[in-house]
N, C-alpha and C positions, 0 to 999 in steps of 0.2 A: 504493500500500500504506500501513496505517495505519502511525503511530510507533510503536511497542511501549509508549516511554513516557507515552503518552496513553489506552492503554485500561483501562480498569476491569475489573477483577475480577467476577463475576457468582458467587455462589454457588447454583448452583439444586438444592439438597437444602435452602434455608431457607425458610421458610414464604410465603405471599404476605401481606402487610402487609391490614391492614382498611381499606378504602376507603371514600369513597361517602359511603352512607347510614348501613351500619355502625359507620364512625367518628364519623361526626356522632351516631349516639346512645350509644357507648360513650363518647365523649366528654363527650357531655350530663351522661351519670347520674355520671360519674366526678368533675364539677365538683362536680354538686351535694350527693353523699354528701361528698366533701372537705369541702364548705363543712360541712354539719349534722355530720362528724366532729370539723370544729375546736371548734363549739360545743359539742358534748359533752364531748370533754374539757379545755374550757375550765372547764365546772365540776366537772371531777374534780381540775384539776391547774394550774388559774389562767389567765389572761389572756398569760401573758409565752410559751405557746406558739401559733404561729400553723403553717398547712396550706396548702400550695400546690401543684396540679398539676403535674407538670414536662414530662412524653412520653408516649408510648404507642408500642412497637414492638410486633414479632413475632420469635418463634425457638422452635426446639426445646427441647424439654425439658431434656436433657442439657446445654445450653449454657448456659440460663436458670438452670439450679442453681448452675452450677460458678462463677456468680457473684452467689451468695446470699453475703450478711455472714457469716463463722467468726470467732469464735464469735457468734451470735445465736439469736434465738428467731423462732418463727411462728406466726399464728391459720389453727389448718386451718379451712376453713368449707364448709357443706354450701349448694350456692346453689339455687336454684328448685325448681319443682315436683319435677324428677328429682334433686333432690341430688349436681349435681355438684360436683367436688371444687374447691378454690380456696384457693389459700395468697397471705397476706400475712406479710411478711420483716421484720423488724426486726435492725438489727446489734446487739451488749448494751450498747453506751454508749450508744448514742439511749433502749433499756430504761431503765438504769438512771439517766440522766436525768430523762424520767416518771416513775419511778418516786420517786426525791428529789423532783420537784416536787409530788408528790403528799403526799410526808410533810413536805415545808417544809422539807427538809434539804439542798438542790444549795446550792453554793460559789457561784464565781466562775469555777470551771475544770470542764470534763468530769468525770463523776466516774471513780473508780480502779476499772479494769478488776478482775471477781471473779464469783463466782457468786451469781443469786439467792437471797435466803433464803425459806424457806416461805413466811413472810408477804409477802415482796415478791411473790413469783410469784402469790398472791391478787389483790395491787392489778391485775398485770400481763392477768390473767382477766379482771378488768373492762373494764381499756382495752382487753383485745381483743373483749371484748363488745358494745363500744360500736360493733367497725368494723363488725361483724355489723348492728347496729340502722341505721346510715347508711345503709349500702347499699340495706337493707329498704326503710327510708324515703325513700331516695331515688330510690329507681325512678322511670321517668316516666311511671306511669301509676295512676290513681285507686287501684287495688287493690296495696297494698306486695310486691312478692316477695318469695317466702320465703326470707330465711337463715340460717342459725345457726349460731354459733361451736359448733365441735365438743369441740375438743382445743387444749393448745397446744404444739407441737412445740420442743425444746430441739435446738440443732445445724440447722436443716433442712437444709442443705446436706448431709447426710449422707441424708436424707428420701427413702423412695423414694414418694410419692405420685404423680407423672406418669411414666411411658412411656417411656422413654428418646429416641425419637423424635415423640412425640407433640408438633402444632404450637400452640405458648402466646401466648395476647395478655401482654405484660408491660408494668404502669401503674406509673411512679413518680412520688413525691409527696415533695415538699421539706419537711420540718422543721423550722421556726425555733423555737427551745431561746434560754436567756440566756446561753447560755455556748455557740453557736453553732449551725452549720445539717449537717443529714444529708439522709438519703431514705431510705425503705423502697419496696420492692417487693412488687407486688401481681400473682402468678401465674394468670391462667385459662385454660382451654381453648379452642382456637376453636370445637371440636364442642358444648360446651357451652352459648356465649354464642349459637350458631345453635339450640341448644333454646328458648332463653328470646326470641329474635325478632332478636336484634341477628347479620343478615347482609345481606349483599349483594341479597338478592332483596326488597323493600321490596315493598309493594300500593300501585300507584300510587293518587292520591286520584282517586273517585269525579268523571267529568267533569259541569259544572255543564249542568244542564240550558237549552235557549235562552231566553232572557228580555232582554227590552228592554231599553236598558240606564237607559229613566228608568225601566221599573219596578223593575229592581232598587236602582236608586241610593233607588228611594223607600221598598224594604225594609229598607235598609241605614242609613233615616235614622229608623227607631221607635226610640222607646226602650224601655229593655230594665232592669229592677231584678234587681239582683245583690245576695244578701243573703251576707253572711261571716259564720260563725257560731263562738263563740270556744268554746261546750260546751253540755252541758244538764245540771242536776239536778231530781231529782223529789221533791218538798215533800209533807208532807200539809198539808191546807188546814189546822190548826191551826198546824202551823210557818210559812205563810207569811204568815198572820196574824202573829204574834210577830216578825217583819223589822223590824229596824228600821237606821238608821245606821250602821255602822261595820262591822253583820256581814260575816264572807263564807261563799259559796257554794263549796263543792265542786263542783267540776264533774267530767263523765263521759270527759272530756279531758286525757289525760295532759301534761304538761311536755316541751316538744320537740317533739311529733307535731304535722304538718300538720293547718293548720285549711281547712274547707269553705267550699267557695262554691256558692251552689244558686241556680239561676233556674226560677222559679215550681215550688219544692220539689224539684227535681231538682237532684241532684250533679252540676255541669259542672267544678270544679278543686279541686285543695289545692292549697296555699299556706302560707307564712309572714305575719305581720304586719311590718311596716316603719315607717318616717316620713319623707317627703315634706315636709322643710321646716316647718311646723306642722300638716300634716293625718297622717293614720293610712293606711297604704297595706296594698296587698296585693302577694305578688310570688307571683306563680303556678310553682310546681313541677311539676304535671303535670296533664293536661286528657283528659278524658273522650274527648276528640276523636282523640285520639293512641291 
């Protein structure tokens, strides 16, 4: 017979955790919207805050609220094609930290617990704005999913936006502040994330068909040009006449948004630019192929 004091507890009314394939792309996209999050509000609110992924579980609704931040705020967000529903948590000292670092006014110490002012709750709009655009763009696939900050909920803990039983991925992400470190929480559905592709049933890839393996090695060894494209603008031939030195070009390419890569005119990735020691690099985001 077992020891009593050796066996574990099993809760089985809580969700089954995301495995597999699942995890490995809720994971993906989770890393990569963090990363393009920090940069964003890196230029709303400075350099001295940094983003770091910390976990991914699963749990019920009901359980998942009862330990959302009081007092805090949250970006309802409407995600993919079906617009489901997705809350992200903030406790109101991590708030209204951004929000001082935003106006140049944080101390040396947390700032003093209080309520937002109209105006702060503006700034607050925008940095929730911002997790909406991360997301978007960090999807891993050529075409951004769609999301959009909706609302933003004051109290959520109080929130009845999920189910009381309905089963939630919950994503937390660490904080680095000058005046120390938090986490917010990032609430979704599992039935939702199984709308938009991220489950357990993956399509296996496409088996290769038979081939030699020197012919393949001798396909494998063409080379191949890959053009990275930073935007486009359209000139009339008298303006681009008139070019000369020093001008610049608007481009059709927004600040932030992933740039293209196309082999022989065809879109195969977005990406970021980077540097490689003294060359110009590319680090690819998502691939046509995925």
């Amino acid at each position: 017979m077992s020891n009593p004091e050796t066996l574990t507890s099993i809760d089985f009314s809580a969700p089954r955790r995301l495995a597999g394939t699942a995890n490995r792309a809720l994971s993906s996209w989770n890393a990569t919207a963090t990363s393009m999050l920090q940069e964003y509000w890196q230029s709303l609110a400075g350099t001295r805050i940094t983003l770091q992924p910390a976990r991914i579980d699963s749990s019920v609704a009901q359980k998942a609220q009862q330990a959302l931040p009081d007092p805090g705020y949250a970006a309802l967000l409407k995600i993919g094609p079906d617009r489901f529903d997705g809350m992200v948590a903030f406790s109101n000292r991590i708030v209204l930290t951004l929000v001082s670092e935003m106006l140049g006014t944080l101390g040396d110490t947390w700032p003093e617990q209080r309520p937002l002012t109209a105006a702060e709750l503006s700034l607050v709009e925008l940095l929730f704005g911002e997790i909406a655009r991360a997301l978007s763009q960090g999807w891993p696939e050529v075409t951004p999913l769609p999301v959009e900050m909706d609302q933003v909920i004051v109290r959520p803990l109080r929130s009845r936006i999920f189910q009381p039983r309905e089963n939630l991925v919950r994503i937390v992400v660490v904080v680095t502040t000058a005046v120390g470190e938090e986490t917010f929480v990032m609430l979704m559905p599992q039935a939702g994330l199984e709308s938009i592709g991220i489950n357990e049933t993956a399509v296996p890839a496409a088996s290769e068909q038979n081939a030699s393996p020197q012919m393949r090695a001798l396909a494998e060894s063409l080379p191949v040009a890959m053009t990275v494209g930073l935007g486009k603008a359209t000139l009339t031939l008298g303006e681009m006449n008139r070019l000369a030195v020093g001008d610049t070009l608007v481009l059709d390419q927004s600040a932030g948004s992933p740039l293209e890569a196309r082999i022989a005119g065809r879109l195969q990735w977005l990406g970021f630019p980077c540097r490689l020691g003294q060359r110009q690099g590319f680090r690819i985001l998502a691939s046509r192929k995925d």
